[in-house]
C-alpha positions as CSV (number, residue, x, y, z in Angstrom):
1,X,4.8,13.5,-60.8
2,X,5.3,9.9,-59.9
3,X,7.1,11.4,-57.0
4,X,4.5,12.5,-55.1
5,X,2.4,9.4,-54.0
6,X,5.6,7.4,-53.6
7,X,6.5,10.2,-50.8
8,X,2.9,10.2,-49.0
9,X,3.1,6.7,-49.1
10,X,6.2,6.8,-46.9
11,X,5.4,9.2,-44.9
12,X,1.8,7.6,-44.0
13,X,3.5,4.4,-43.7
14,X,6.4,6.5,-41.2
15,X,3.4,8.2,-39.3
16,X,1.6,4.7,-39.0
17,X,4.8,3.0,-37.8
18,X,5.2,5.5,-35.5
19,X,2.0,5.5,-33.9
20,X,2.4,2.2,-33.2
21,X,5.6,2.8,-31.6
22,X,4.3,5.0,-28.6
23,X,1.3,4.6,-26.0
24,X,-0.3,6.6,-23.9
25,X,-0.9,6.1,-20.1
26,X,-3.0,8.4,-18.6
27,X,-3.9,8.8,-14.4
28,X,-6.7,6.5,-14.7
29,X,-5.1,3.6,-16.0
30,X,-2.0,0.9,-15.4
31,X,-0.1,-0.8,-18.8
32,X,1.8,-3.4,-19.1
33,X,4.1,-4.5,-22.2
34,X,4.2,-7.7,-24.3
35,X,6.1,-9.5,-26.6
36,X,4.1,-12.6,-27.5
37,X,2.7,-12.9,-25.1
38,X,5.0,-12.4,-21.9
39,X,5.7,-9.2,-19.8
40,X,8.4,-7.4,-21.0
41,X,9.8,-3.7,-19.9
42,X,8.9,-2.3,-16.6
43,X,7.9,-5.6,-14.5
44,X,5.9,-3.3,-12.0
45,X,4.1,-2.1,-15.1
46,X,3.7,1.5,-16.3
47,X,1.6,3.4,-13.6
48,X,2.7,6.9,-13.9
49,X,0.8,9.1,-16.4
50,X,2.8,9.7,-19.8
51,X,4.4,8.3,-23.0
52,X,5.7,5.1,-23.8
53,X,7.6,3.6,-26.7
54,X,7.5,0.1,-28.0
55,X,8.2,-2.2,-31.1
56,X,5.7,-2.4,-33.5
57,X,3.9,-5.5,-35.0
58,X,6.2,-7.2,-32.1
59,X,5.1,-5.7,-28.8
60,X,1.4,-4.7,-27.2
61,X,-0.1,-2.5,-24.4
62,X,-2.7,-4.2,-22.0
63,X,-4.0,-1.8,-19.8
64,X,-5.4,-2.1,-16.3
65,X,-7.4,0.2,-13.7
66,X,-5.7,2.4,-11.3
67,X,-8.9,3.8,-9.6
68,X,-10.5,1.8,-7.0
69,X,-12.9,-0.4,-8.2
70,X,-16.8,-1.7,-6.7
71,X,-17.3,-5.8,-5.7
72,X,-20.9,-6.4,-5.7
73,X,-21.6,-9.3,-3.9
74,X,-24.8,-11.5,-4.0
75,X,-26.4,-12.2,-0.3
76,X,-25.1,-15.0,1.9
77,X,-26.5,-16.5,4.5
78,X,-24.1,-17.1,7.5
79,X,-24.5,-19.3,10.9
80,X,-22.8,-17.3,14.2
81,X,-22.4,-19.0,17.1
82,X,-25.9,-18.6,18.4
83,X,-27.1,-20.9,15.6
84,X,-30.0,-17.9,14.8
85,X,-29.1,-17.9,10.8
86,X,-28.7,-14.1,8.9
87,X,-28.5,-13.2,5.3
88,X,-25.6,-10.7,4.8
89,X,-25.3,-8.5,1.8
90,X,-21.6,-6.4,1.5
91,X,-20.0,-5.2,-0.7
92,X,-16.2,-4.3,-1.1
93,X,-13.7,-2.3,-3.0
94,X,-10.6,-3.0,-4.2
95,X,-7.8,-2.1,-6.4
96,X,-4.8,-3.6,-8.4
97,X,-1.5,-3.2,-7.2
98,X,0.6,-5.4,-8.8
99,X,-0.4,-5.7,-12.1
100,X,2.1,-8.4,-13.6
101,X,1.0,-10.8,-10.8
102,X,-2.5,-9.6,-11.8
103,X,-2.2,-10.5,-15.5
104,X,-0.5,-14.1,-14.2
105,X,-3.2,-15.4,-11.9
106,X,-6.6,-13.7,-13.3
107,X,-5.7,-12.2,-17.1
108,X,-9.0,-9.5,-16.5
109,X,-11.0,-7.6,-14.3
110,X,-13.9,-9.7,-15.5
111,X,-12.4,-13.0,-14.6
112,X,-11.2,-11.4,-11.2
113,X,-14.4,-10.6,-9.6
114,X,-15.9,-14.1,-9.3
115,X,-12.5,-15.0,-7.4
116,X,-12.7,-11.7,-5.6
117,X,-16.8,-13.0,-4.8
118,X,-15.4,-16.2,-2.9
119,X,-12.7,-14.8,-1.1
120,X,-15.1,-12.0,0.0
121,X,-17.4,-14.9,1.1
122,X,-14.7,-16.7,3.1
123,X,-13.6,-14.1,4.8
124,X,-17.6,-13.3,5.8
125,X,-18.1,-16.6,6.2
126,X,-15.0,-16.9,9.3
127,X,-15.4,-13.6,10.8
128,X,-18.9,-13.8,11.7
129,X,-19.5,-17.3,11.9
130,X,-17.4,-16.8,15.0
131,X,-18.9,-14.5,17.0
132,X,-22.7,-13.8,18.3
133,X,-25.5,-12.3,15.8
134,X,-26.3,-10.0,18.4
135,X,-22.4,-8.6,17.6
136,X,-23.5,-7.9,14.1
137,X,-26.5,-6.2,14.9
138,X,-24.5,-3.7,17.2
139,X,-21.9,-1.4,16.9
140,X,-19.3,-3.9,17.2
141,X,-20.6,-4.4,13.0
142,X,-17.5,-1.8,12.4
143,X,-14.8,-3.8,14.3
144,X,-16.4,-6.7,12.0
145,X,-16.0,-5.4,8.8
146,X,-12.2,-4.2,9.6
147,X,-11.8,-8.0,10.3
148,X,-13.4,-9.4,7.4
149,X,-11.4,-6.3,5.2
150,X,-7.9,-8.2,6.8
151,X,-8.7,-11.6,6.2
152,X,-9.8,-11.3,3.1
153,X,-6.5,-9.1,2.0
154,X,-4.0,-12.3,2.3
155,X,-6.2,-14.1,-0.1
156,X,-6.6,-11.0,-2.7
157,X,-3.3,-10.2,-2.2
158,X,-2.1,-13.6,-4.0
159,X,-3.9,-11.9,-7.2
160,X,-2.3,-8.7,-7.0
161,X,-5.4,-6.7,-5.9
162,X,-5.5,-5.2,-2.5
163,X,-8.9,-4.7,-0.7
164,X,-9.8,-1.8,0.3
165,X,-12.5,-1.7,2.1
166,X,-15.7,-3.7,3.3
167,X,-18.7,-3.2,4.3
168,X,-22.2,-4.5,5.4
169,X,-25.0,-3.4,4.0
170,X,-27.9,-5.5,5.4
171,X,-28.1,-8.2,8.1
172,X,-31.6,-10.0,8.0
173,X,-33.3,-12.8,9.3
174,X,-34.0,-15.2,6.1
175,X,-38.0,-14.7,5.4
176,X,-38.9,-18.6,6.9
177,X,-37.6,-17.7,10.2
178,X,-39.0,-13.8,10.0
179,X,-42.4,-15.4,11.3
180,X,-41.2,-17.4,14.0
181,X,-38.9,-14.5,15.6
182,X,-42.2,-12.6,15.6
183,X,-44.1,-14.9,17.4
184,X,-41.1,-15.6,19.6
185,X,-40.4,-12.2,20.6
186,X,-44.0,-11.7,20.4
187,X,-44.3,-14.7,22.8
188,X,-41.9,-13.0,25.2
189,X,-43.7,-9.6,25.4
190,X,-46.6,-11.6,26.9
191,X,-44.7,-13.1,29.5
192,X,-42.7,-9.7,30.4
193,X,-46.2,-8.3,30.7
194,X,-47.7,-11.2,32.8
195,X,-45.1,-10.9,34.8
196,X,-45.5,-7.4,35.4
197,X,-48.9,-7.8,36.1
198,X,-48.5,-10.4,38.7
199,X,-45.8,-8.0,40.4
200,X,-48.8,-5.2,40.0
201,X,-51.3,-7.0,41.5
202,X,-48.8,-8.6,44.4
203,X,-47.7,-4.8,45.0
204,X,-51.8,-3.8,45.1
205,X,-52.6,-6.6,47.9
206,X,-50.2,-5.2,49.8
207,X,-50.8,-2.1,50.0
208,X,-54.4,-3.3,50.5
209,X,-53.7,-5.0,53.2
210,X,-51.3,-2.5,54.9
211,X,-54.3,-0.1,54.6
212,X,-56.5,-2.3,55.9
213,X,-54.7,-2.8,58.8
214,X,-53.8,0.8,59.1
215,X,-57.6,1.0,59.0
216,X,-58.6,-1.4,61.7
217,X,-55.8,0.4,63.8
218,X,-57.1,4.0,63.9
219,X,-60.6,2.3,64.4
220,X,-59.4,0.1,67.1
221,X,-57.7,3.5,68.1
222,X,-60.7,5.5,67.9
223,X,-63.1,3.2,69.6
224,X,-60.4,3.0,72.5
225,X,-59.9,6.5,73.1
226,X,-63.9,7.3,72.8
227,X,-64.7,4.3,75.4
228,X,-62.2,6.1,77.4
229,X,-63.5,9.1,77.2
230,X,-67.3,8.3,77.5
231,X,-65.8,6.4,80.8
232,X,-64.5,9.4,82.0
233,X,-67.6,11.5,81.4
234,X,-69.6,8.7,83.0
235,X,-67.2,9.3,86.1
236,X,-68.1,12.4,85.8
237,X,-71.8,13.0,85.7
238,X,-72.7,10.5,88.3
239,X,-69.9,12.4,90.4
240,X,-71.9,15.6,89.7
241,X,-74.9,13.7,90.3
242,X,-73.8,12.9,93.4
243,X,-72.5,16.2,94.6
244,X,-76.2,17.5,93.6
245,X,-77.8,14.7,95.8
246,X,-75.5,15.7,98.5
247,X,-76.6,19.1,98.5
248,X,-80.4,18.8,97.6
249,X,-82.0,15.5,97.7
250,X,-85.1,16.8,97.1
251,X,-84.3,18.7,93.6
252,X,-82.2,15.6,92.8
253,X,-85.3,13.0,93.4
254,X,-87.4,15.5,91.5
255,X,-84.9,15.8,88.6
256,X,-84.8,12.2,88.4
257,X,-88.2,11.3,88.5
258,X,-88.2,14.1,85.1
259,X,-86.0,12.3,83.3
260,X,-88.3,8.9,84.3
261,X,-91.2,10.8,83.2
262,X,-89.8,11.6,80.1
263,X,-88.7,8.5,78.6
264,X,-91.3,6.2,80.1
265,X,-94.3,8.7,78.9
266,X,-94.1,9.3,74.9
267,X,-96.6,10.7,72.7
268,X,-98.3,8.0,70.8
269,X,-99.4,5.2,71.9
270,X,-97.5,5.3,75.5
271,X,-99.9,3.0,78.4
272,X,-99.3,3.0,82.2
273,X,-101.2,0.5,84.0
274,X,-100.6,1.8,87.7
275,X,-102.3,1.8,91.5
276,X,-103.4,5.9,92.5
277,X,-101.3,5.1,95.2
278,X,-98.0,4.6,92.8
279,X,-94.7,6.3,93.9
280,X,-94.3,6.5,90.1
281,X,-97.0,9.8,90.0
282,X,-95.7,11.1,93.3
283,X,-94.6,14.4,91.3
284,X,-97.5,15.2,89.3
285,X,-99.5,15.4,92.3
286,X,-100.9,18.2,94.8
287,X,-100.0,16.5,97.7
288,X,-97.7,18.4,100.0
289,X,-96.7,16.4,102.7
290,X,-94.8,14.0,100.6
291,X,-91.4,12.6,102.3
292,X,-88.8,14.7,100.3
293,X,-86.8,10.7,100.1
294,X,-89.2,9.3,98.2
295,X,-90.6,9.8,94.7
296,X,-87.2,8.6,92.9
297,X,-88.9,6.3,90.2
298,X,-86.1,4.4,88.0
C-alpha cells in the first residue's frame, strides 16, 4: 500500500523531468539554447521544424519568428534636392536570419523595431534626399524604394534581420505649404491662360487684318474691273451713237432731243422759262420746214 504513491511520485517526477528535457520547434518559429545565459548547441539556432532535447533546470529555449514580419513606421518629412519639403510614410518588412547575432545586439523583437525605425529612416532619409521630388512622385518611386530596401539591408544586417522589402505608402506636401502650392500652381494656371489669350487675340488680329486686306483687294479688284467695263460700254454706245448719226442725223437729233426732254421735263414741279423761238421746243412743234441739223438740245 505505501508502494503506490511512492511509484506515482516517480513517475510524475520522471514525466516532469522529461518534459523539461525536450522542446518543440514548429515552422513558424526559430529556438535558440541557453545555459545561463549564453548560446549553447546549434550556433545558427534551431530553424527546422521538430524535437529537441536539452538539460533540465540547466538549459532554456528562447524562441524567435521565422515568418516575415511588418515595420510600421511613423511619417518623416524629407528635403530632395529641390528644397520643396514631403512627408513620407513606408513601411517595411523584414525577417531574422541569424538569430544568435539577433539575441547579441537586440535580445527581442520589441527592442528591435525602434532600431529597425532609424535605420529605415536613414536609409529614406539618403535615398531621397538625393534626388528630385518630382522623382518620387513618378514611376521612378519603384527604383526608389529598391534603393532605400539596399541601403538599409547593411545596417539591419549587423542585427541579424534582413529586410525584405520597402515600400512607400504616401508622399505629401506638409499641410503649411499645401496652401501655398495651391496658390502657386494656381498662380501659374493664370499666367498659362493669359498667355494663351494674348497668343488668341495676336492670332485673331491677324487674321483680321489678312481679311481686311483680302477685302480691300477684291473691292479694289471689283471696282477696277467694273470701271473697265463701264469704259468699254461707254466706248461702245457713243460708237453706236455715232454709227446711228452717220446713217440718220435726223432720227439721231430727234432721239436726243427725247432723252433731253425726258430728264429736263419731270412731273412735279418741273419750270422752263424759254423764248417761243427756243431750239429747245423745236420737236414738239408743227413746223415742217425745220433744218433736219438742228433741234439737238443738250
Amino acid at each position: 500500500m505505501k508502494k503506490g504513491p511512492v511509484l506515482a511520485a516517480v513517475l510524475a517526477a520522471l514525466v516532469f523531468v522529461l518534459a523539461n528535457s525536450v522542446f518543440i520547434v514548429d515552422e513558424r518559429q526559430q529556438a535558440l539554447k541557453l545555459q545561463f545565459g549564453k548560446v549553447v548547441g546549434d550556433p545558427d539556432g534551431y530553424r527546422q521544424p521538430g524535437l529537441y532535447f536539452k538539460i533540465p533546470f540547466i538549459q532554456n529555449v528562447v524562441y524567435y519568428e521565422d515568418r516575415i514580419l511588418p515595420l510600421e513606421t511613423s511619417e518623416l518629412e524629407i528635403t530632395p534636392l529641390d528644397d520643396r519639403r514631403l512627408v513620407v510614410d513606408a513601411f517595411a518588412r523584414w525577417r531574422i536570419v541569424d538569430p544568435l547575432r539577433f539575441r547579441q545586439a537586440v535580445q527581442t523583437e520589441a527592442a528591435a523595431l525602434p532600431r529597425l525605425e532609424r535605420i529605415l529612416n536613414a536609409a529614406l532619409r539618403e535615398v531621397l534626399g538625393s534626388v528630385m521630388s518630382d522623382n518620387i512622385l513618378s514611376d521612378d518611386r519603384a527604383q526608389l524604394m529598391a534603393r532605400i530596401r539596399d541601403a538599409a539591408r547593411g545596417s539591419a544586417a549587423t542585427l541579424g534581420v534582413q529586410i525584405i522589402d520597402v515600400r512607400i505608402r504616401r508622399a505629401d506636401l506638409p499641410q503649411q505649404n499645401l496652401q501655398a502650392t495651391f496658390e502657386r500652381m494656381k498662380a501659374e494656371r493664370v499666367r498659362e491662360a493669359a498667355d494663351e489669350r494674348a497668343r488668341g487675340a495676336e492670332a485673331a488680329q491677324r487674321v483680321r487684318a489678312n481679311a481686311d486686306r483680302q477685302a480691300v483687294e477684291l473691292v479694289s479688284e471689283a471696282r477696277r474691273d467694273s470701271e473697265i467695263i463701264r469704259g468699254e460700254a461707254d466706248a461702245k454706245r457713243n460708237r453706236i451713237f455715232a454709227e446711228a448719226f452717220g446713217r440718220d442725223p435726223e432720227f439721231f437729233a430727234f432721239y436726243r432731243s427725247l432723252g433731253a426732254y425726258e430728264k429736263s421735263i419731270q412731273p412735279g414741279s418741273t419750270t422752263l422759262v424759254l423764248t417761243p423761238g427756243s431750239e429747245f421746243f423745236e420737236y414738239l412743234g408743227g413746223g415742217a420746214d425745220r433744218d433736219p441739223r438742228r433741234g439737238m438740245a443738250e
